[in-house]
N, C-alpha and C positions, 0 to 999 in steps of 0.2 A: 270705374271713375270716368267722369265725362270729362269734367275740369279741373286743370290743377293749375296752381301756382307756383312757379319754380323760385325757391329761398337762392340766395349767391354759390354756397354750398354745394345744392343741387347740380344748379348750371355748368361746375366748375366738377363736378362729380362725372355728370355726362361728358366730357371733354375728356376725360381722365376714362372713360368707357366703362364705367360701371354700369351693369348690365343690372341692377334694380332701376336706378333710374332712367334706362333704355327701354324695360320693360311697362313701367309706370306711363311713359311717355307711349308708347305701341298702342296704351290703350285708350288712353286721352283722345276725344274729339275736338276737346278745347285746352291750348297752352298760353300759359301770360305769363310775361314779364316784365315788371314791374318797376314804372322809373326809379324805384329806391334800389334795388339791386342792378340795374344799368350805370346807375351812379355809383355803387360799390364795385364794378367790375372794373367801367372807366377810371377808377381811382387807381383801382390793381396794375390794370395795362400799363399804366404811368409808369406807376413804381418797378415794371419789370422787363424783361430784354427783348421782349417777344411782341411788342406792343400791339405794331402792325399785322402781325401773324394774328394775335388774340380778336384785335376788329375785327378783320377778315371772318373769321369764323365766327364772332357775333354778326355781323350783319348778313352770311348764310342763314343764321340759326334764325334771325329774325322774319327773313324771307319767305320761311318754310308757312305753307298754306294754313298750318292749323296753327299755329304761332301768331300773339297778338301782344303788343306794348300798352299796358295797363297802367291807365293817368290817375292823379288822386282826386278825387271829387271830395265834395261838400260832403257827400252821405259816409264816405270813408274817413273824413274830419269826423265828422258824430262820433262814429263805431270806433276809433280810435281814442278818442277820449270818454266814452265806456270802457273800454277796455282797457285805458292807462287807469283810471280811475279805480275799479275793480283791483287792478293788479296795483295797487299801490294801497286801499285799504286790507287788502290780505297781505302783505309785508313780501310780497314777491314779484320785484321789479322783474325785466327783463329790456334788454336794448332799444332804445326808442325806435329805430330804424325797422326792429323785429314787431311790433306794436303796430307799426305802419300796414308788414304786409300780412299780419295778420287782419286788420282791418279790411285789407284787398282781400283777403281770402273769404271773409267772413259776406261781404259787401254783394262780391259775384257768385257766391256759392260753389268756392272751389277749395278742392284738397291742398292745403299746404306741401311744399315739398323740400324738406329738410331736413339734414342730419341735429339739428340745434334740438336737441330734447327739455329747452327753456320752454318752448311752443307750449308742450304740455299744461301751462299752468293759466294758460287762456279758454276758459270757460266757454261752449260753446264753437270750438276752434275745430275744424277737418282738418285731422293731421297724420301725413303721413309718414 
């Protein structure tokens, strides 16, 4: 894998020291993450005790050389509503936020990285 896409999951997986996603990550040349899961984590930190603890080590994690903050472009609007669109004529939604960064994944040509086994039903989708 050269690139991946890190889901909130993931993120929250590494922190938690799971050693597939430590392993996933060792091999990666390219890491993103994606304002839609930056806004799912900010939302988390809110809600929990540790707020400042959790920025702290997002904005480490951000820092790290091979690590990059991935914006949504126009071409990722397209891909996203192909792929809402697809996934809404086959009668199998999945979370619009999830839509989003399969778009990002699809957009940069990188592996999803998620425990969310909805991903599966995105046509066309690196998922790991």
């Amino acid at each position: 894998m050269t690139r991946v896409l890190l889901d909130t999951n993931a993120y929250a997986a590494l922190l938690s020291g799971d050693r597939k996603v430590h392993a996933v990550l060792a091999e990666a040349e390219a890491v993103y993450l994606s304002v839609i899961v930056l806004g799912e984590l900010h939302a988390g930190f809110r809600g929990g005790s540790r707020r400042s603890e959790n920025e702290r080590l997002l904005r480490e994690f951000l820092g790290r050389p091979t690590v990059t903050p991935l914006l949504l472009t126009l071409e990722t609007a397209d891909i996203f509503g192909e792929i809402k669109d697809r996934l809404k004529a086959a009668g199998s939604p999945i979370p619009v936020n999830d839509i989003w960064l399969a778009a990002q994944a699809v957009e940069t040509g990188s592996v999803l990285v998620s425990y969310d086994d909805h991903f599966r039903k995105v046509a066309g989708l690196r998922f790991w």
